[in-house]
N, C-alpha and C positions, 0 to 999 in steps of 0.2 A: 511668644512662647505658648502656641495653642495645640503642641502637635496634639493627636487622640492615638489612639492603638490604630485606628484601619490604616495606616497608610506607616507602619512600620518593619523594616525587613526582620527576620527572624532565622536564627541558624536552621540549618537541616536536621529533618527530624532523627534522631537515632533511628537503631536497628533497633527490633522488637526485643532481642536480647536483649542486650544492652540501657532498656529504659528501667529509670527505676520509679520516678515520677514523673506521672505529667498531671496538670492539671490545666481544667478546661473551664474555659466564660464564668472562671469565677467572682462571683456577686457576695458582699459584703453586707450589710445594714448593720445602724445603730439606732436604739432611739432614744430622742433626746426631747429633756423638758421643758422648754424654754419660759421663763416665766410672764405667768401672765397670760399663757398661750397655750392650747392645745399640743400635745406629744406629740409630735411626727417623725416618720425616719428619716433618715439620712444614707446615702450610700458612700460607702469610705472604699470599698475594691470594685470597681465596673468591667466587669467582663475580661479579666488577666487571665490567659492564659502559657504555659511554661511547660517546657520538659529537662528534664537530669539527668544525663546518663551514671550509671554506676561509675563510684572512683570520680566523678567528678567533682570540680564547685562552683555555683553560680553566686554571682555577688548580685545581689539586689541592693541599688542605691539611689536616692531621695532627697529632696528637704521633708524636714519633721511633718507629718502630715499625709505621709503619700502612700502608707499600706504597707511599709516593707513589713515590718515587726508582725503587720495582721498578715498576712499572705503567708511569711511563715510560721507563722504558729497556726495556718491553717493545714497545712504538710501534719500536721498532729491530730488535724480536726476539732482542734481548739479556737473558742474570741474569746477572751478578755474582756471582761467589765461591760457589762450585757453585750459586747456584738456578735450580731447571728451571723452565718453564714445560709445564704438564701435563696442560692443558685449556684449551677456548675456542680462541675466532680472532682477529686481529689483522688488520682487512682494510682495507688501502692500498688506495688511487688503486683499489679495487674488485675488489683478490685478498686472499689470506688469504696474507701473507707466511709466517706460521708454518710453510707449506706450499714454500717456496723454496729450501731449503736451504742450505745453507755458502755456494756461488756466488752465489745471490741474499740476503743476507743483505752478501754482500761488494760487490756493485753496489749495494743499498738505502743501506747506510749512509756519509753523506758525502756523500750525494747526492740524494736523495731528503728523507733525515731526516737532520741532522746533531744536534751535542751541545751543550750548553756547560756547564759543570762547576760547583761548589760555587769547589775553588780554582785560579785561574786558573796560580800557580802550579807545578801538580803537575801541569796540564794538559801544560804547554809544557818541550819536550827547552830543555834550557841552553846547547845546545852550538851551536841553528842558531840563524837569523835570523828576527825575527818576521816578513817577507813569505815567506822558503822556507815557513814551515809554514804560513801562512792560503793560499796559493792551492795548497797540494798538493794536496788531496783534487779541488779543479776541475779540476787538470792530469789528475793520475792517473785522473779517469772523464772522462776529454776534452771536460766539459764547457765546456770553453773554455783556448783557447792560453796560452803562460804571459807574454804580451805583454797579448793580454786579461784574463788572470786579475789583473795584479798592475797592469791600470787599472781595473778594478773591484774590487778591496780598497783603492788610494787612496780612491777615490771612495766607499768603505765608512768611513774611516776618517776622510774629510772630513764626512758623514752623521754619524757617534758621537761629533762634536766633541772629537778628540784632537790634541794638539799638533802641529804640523808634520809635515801627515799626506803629503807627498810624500817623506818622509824618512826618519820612526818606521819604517815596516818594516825598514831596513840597524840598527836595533839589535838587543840580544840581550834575552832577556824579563829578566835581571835590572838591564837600563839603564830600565825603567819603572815607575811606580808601581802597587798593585795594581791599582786602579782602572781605569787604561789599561790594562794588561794583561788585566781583565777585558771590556772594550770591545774590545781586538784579538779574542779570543776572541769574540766576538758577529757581529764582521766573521769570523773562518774562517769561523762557520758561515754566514752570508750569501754568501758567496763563489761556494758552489756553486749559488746562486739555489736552494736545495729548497725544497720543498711542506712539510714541517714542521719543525719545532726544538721540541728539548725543553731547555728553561730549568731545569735541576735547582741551586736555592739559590743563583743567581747573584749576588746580593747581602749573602747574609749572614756572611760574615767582612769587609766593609765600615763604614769610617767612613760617619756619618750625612751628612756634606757630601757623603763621595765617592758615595754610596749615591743619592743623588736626581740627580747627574747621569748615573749610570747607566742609572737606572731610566729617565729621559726618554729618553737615547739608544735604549735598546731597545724603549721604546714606540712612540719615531718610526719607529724603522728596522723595526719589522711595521707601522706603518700605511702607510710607505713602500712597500716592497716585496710588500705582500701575504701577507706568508708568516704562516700556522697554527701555533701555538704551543699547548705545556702545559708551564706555570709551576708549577715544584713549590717554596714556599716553607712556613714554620710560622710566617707572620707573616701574618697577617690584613692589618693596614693596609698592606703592602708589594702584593699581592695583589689588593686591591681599585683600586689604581692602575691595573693593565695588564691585567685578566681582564674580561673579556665574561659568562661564567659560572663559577661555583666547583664543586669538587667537595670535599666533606668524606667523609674517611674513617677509620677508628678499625683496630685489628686486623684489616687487611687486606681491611673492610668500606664499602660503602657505606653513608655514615650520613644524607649529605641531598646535593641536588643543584638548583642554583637559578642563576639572576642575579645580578650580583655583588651589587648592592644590597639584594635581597630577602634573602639570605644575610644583611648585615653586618646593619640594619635590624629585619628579622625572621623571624628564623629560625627554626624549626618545631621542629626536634630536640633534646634538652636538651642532649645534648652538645656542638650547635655554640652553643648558648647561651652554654656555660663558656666554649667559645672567644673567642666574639667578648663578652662580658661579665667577661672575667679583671681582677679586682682588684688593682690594686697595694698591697703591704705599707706600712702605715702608719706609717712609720719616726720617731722621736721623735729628734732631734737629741740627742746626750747633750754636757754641761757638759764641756769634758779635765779633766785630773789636771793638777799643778802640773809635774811633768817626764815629759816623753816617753820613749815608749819604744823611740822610734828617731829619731833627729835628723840630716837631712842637709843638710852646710853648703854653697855654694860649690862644689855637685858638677859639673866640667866635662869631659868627655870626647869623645873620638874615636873613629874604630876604625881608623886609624893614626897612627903616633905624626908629629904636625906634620898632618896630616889635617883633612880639612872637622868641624867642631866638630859634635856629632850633642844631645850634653848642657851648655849656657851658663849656667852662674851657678846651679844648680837648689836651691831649699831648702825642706825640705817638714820638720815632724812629724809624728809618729806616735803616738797615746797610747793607753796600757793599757786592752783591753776597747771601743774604736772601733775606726774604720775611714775611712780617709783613700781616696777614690776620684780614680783622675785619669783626666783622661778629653782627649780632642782628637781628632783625627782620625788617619789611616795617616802617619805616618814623623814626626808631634807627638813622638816621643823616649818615648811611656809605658810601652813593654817596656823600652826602653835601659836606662829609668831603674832597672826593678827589677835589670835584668843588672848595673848598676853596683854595686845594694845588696846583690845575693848576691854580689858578686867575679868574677863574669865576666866583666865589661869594669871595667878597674882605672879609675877617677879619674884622670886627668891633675894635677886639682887639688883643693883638698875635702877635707872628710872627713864620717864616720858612726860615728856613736856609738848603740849598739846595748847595752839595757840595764846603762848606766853605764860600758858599756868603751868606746874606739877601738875598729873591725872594721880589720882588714890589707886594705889592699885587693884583696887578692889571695885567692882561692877557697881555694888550693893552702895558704896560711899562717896560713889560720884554723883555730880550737881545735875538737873535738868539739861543745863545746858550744856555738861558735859555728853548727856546720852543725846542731844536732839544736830551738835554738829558732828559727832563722830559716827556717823551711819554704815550698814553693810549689807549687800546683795552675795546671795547664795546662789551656789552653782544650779542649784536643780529647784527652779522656782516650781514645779509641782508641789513639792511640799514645804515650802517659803510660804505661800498662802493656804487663807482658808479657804476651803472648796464650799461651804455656806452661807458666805460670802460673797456678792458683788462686787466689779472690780471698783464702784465709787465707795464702799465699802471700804474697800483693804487700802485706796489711797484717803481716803479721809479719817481714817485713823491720826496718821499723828496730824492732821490737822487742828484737831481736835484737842489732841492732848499738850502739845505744844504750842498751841498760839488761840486755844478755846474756840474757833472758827465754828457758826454753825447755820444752818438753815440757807441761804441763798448764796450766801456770801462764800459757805464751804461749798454750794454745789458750783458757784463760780471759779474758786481754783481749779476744782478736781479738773474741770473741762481742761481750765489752762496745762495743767498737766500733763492730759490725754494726749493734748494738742503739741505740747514739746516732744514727747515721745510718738508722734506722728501717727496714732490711732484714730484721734477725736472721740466727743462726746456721746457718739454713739455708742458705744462700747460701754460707757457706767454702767448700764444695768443687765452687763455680762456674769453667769459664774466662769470662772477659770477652765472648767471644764469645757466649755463652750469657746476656748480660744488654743491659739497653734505654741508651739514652742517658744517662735520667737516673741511673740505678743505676750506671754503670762510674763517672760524675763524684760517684757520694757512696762508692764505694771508692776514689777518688783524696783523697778530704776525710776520709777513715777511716786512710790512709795517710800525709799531713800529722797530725791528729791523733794517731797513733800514739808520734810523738815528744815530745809536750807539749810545744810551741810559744809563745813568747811571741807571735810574729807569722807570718801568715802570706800570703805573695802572692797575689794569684786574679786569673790574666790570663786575664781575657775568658772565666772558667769559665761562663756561660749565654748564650753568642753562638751557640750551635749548636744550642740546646734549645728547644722550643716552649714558648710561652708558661705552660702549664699547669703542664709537669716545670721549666721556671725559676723558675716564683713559687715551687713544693715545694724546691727545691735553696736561693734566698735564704731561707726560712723556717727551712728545716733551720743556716744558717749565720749566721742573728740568732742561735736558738735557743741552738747551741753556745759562740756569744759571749758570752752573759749568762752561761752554766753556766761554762765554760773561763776567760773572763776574758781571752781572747785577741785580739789585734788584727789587722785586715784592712789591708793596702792591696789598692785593687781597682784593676783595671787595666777599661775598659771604655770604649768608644764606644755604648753605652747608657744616654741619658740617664733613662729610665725606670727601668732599674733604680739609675740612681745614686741617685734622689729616693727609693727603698726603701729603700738600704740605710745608705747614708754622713752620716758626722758633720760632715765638712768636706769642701774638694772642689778638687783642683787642676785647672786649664785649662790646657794645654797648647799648645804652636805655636810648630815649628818649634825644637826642640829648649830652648823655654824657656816658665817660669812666665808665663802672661798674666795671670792672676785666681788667686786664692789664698782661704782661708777660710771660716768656718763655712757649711754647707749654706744657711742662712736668707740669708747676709747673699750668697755666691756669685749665689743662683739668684733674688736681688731686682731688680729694676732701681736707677738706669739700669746698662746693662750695655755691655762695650766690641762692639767691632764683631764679632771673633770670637767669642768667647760670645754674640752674639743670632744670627750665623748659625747656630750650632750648635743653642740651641734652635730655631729656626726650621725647621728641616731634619727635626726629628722625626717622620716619618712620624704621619696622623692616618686614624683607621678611617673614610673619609668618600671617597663617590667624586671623582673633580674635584679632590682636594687636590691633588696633584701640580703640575696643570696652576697653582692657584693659588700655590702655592711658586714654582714656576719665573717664572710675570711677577712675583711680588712682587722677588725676585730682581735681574731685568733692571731693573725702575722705581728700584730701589735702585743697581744699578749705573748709571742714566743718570743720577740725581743725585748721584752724586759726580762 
């Protein structure tokens, strides 16, 4: 997988009408401080060059690491967290923004090119109201009064098919669900009528239900409106829905450039080959053991005490050496339910028995060794560690606390550890920042491990990863299970990787158990009504699926 850019075909160039961006031998740098060692750069874009015609969308897609997110937030004349842009042009509506400076960079953006983010959010202050911030940026470049502005974000909001759209803007963004929330944000940036929008991952910290009625709303609202889009996703089948044309890039490279179809179909590059031909893990359902290794009865909670019920009746196993996945969709209760089994949200009612003992339900009046085998990895190991920290740091942590390990002896495991999650010892004297996607998420799995764990949580650990560094991270985490003898609950609205990894599989909705048991007999027909929307909702690598979901959908919904 070496291709480079020179020996990549490339569509025809638009008509000079018709262009709305191109941009040229664009050069990236960062610089980075490696300890112990002198600052030097790095280049993260080498020489990408792209064009857009108006009304179009291009998908730009990667594993973690490859520039999409920078390249487009270079279409704004934006880097992110010191990286420069340091070569090449960037030329809008027919100037070389790059060339505009601070002033024009401040009139471009919000108006011209607006954003729409990974999380919606972390996008939106908490403190205003969701219409003050979709029609600010219109008001603030006087694109339109703030009487017109906030009747064209109704009528944005009637468009992206969300609830009670003369009204949803008097809430605050934590009165919606993510999914609305991520549709208000599609409406800001429509707001100010611009010429482009760049779509960075706007789907993927999404349930698969809420996920295609997304995806439909922002495919209408640019065939509606006209507006030029680049779709930076690492999901091939998500991508092929809403893209005109694709762009595949590797290490900051062009690697191929085509149609969406000719891309998914037949791809010319070997690499985009892996991409769009990545294997699912061939998961072998395993027999349980006679007692579980976590048992919860009757779990029912709130998050105030007399409060709307969040967890009803919940009772799941857990057995030694598998892995129990649940899965449903945004506010199904599947995080709740872990926060309930570590002690952070106490039981109302219930209980859990966690090898052979009662747990307290309470975080604060559990035993050492209640915290050191019941361990849990976070979806977005960015902020799972500390960035101040080296990665022999962050795994000799509970070394340390758990088994007093110190001086050679702790730097002797750490290795060991490095070396099960397949980095090695080179790596300990990394920051976080200094490593890819999939490497911080297997020194967060090195750090769970650290404690030797009977069980360990993994909420939504490959929802952010490209398919490639996903399939390497479930691989690495069958792997350890066979060696370790350790068990998983996994937390995910991914049904694909559920059918990789899980032995049994709870369905969720609406704070309770729908479907319950072993993987075979869950993922068999007949199946109840939420469980087949849910498999039905699966994104498929195939253009037109979309549109085919969505009437299957409606003809489903008019016969009931």
């Amino acid at each position: 997988m070496a291709e480079t850019a020179h020996h990549v075909d490339t569509p025809p160039r638009p008509k000079p009408e018709d262009l709305l961006l191109e941009i040229r031998n664009l050069r990236i740098e960062a610089r980075v401080y490696p300890p112990g060692e002198s600052p030097r750069d790095i280049t993260i874009v080498d020489g990408v060059s792209l064009t857009l015609e108006r009304g179009k969308v291009l998908g730009l897609i990667g594993e973690s690491g490859a520039g999409k997110s920078t390249i487009g937030l270079s279409a704004m004349g934006y880097g992110r967290g010191g990286v420069r842009i340091t070569g090449g042009e960037v030329i809008l509506n027919g100037r070389d923004i790059l060339k505009t400076g601070i002033s024009g960079f401040r009139k471009l953006r919000g108006r011209e090119v607006c954003y729409v983010a990974q999380s919606a959010a972390a996008a939106f202050n908490p403190a205003h109201r969701l219409m003050d911030q979709v029609v600010e940026a219109a008001v603030e470049h006087g694109a339109a009064t703030r009487a017109v502005a906030e009747a064209r974000a109704i009528a944005l909001f009637k468009k992206l098919s969300l609830p009670n759209p003369e009204t949803i803007g008097e809430r605050y963004p934590h009165q919606v669900s993510g999914g609305q929330l991520q549709r208000v944000m599609t409406a800001m940036a429509l707001c100010s009528e611009p010429d482009l929008i760049v779509f960075d991952e706007p789907t993927t910290a999404l349930d698969v239900t809420t996920q295609i009625d997304v995806l439909a709303a922002i495919k209408d609202a640019i065939r509606d409106t006209g507006v030029a889009a680049l779709y930076i996703t690492h999901d091939l089948a998500v991508v092929a829905q809403v893209s005109d044309e694709i762009m595949v890039l590797r290490h900051g490279k062009l690697v191929e450039w085509g149609g969406t179809q000719q891309i998914i179909k037949e791809p010319r590059q070997e690499y985009t080959n892996a991409l769009v031909s990545v294997h699912h893990i061939e998961h072998t359902e395993k027999v349980p053991t006679k007692t579980p290794i976590l048992s919860a009865k009757n779990i029912t909670a709130s998050y105030s005490g007399g409060g709307p019920k969040v967890l009803k009746n919940v009772s799941v196993d857990i057995f030694a050496g598998q892995t129990l996945a649940v899965v449903g969709e945004s506010g199904s209760g599947k995080s709740t339910l872990a926060r309930a089994i570590t002690g952070l949200l106490p039981p109302e009612q219930g209980t859990i028995t966690f090898n052979g003992r009662t747990l307290s339900p309470r975080l604060a009046n559990r035993t050492k060794d209640d915290l050191r085998e019941l361990q849990m990895i976070y979806q977005m190991a960015d902020v799972a560690m500390n960035p101040r920290q080296t990665v022999g740091t962050i795994i000799g942590r509970p070394l340390g606390f758990y088994f007093g390990l110190r001086g050679k002896e702790r730097d002797r495991r750490i290795a060991e550890l490095l070396d099960k999650i397949e980095m090695g010892k080179g790596f300990i004297d990394r920051y976080p920042a200094e490593l890819s996607g999939g490497q911080k998420q297997r020194v967060c799995i090195a750090r769970a491990l650290a404690a030797k764990p009977k069980l360990i949580i993994c909420d939504e650990v490959t929802s952010a990863l490209d398919p490639l560094v996903a399939n390497g991270i479930l691989k690495l985490l069958l792997g350890l299970q066979a060696e370790e003898d350790v068990a998983y609950l996994f937390i995910t609205h991914d049904l694909a990787t559920v059918k990789s990894i899980a032995d049994s599989i709870a369905v969720m909705y609406r704070g309770e158990v729908v479907r319950y048991g072993p993987k075979s007999k869950v993922l068999t027909p007949p199946f109840d009504a939420y469980t087949d929307l849910l498999l039905s909702s699966v994104p498929e690598m195939e253009v037109g699926w979309l549109e085919k979901a969505i009437k299957g959908r409606r003809m489903e919904s008019a016969g009931n």
